[in-house]
N, C-alpha and C positions, 0 to 999 in steps of 0.2 A: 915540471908539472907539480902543483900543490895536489897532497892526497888531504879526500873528503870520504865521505862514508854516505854510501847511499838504503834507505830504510825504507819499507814498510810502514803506512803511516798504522799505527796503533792508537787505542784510546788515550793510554798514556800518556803519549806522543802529545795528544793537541793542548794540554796546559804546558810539560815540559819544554816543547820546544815555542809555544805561543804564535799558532800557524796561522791564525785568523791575521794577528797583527803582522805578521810576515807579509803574508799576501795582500791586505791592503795596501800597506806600504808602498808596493810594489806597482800596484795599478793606480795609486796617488802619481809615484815617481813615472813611469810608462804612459798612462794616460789623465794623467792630470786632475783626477774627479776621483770619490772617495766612492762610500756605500750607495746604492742607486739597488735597490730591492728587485726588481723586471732581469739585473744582469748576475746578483750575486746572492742566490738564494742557496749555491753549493755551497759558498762560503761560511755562510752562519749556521749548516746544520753537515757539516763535514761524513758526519757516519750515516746520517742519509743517504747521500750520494754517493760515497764513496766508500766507506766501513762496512756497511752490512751487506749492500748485494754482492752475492756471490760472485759475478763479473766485472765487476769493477775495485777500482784499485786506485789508492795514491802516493807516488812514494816522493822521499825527500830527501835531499843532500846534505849533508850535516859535516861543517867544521869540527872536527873532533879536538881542536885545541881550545875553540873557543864552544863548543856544543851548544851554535848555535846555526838556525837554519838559511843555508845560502844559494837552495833551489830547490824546487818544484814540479810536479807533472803530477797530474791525476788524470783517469782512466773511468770512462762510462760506457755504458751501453746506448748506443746513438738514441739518444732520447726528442728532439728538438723536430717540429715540425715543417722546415724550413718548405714551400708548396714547389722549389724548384727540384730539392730533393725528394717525392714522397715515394717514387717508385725506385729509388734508387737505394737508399741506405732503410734499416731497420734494425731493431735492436738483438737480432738474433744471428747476423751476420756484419754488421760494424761496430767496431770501438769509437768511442770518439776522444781524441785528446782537451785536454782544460788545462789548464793554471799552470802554464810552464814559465817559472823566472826563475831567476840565474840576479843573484847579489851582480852588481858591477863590477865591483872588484872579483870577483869567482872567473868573470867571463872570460873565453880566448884559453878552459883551463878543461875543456871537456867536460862540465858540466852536464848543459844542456845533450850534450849526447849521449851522456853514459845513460841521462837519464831515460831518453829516448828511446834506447836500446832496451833496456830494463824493461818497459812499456811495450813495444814491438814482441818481446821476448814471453810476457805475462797476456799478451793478446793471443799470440798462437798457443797458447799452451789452453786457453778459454776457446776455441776454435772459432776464434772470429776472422774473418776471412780479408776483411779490410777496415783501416784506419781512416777515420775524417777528422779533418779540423779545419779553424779558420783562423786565419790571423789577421793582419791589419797594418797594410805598408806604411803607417803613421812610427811603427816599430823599429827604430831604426836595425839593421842587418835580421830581422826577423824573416820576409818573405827569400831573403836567401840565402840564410837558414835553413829552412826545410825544405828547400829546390836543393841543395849541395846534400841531404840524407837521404834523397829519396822520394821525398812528395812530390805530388801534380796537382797543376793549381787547376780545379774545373770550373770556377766560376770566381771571376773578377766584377763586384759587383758595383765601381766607382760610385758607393756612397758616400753619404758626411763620414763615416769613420773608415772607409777604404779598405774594407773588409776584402778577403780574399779567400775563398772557400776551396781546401786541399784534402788530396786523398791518395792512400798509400796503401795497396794488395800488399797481404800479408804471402809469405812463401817463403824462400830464403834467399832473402833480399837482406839478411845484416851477413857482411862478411865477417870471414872466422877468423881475420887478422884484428880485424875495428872489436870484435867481441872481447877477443881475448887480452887486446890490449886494458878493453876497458876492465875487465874483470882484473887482470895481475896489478892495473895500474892502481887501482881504487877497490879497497874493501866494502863489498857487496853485499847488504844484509838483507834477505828475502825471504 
């Protein structure tokens, strides 16, 4: 297993590690399309979303040899008005997961889980009670992915982008072998 180093995004953080270009990157190579403003307005204002509120969170996986950024996960307070969910989620008892990549070459290396965990672990500690997200079986090993951590997919909504809407109760639901491997195996900064 290669060690990464997983971080707290900081202000400092977004020119150091240059997380905007990261993450387009990333949804260039994944989904084909670049800036589109309606889908990526976390993106261009990062402490918005993600830095100031107190419940939300984004952290990042960093190559410590080449200190540069080779994944992602950011954390919000269910903000989205989706009409299938209105009585279901709200932003005082769900997080919502966003902008999880994993560099290619990172993948198959515990990335995406660790970082996961880190997120599950920074939700209960915010007492939010359950986790949403959606993904999008265009992804290739994305929808299971998060079937094999733990998610339920509650809504399949066979559109053009094959979106797929998942949600994960918070409890103690990360076992304490998967934690701690993560934490011994990879330097944790939080």
């Amino acid at each position: 297993m290669s060690y990464f180093e997983i971080k707290r995004l900081q202000e400092e953080h977004l020119a150091q590690y240059d997380v905007e270009e990261f993450l387009f990157k990333m949804i260039k190579a994944e989904y084909g399309y670049g800036f589109v403003p309606e889908y990526h307005q976390d993106i261009i204002d990062l402490e918005k979303y993600y830095l100031h509120p107190e419940r939300n969170n984004f952290f990042l996986a960093i190559d410590p040899h080449t200190e540069k950024v080779i994944g992602t996960l950011g954390i919000r307070a269910y903000d989205k008005d989706f009409p299938l969910f209105k009585n279901i989620y709200n932003s005082q008892n769900t997080a919502s997961i966003w902008r999880v990549f994993v560099e290619k070459s990172w993948r198959r290396n515990k990335v995406a889980s660790t970082l996961v965990h880190c997120a599950e672990d920074f939700c209960q500690r915010r007492d939010y009670e359950k986790v949403y997200l959606h993904t999008h079986k265009t992804v290739t090993g994305s929808l299971d992915f998060w079937v094999s951590i733990g998610y339920l997919v509650v809504s399949d909504t066979e559109n053009h982008l094959k979106t797929v809407h998942m949600e994960k109760k918070l409890g103690n639901n990360i076992s304490v072998s998967d934690a701690n491997e993560a934490i011994v195996t990879n330097k944790i900064k939080m």
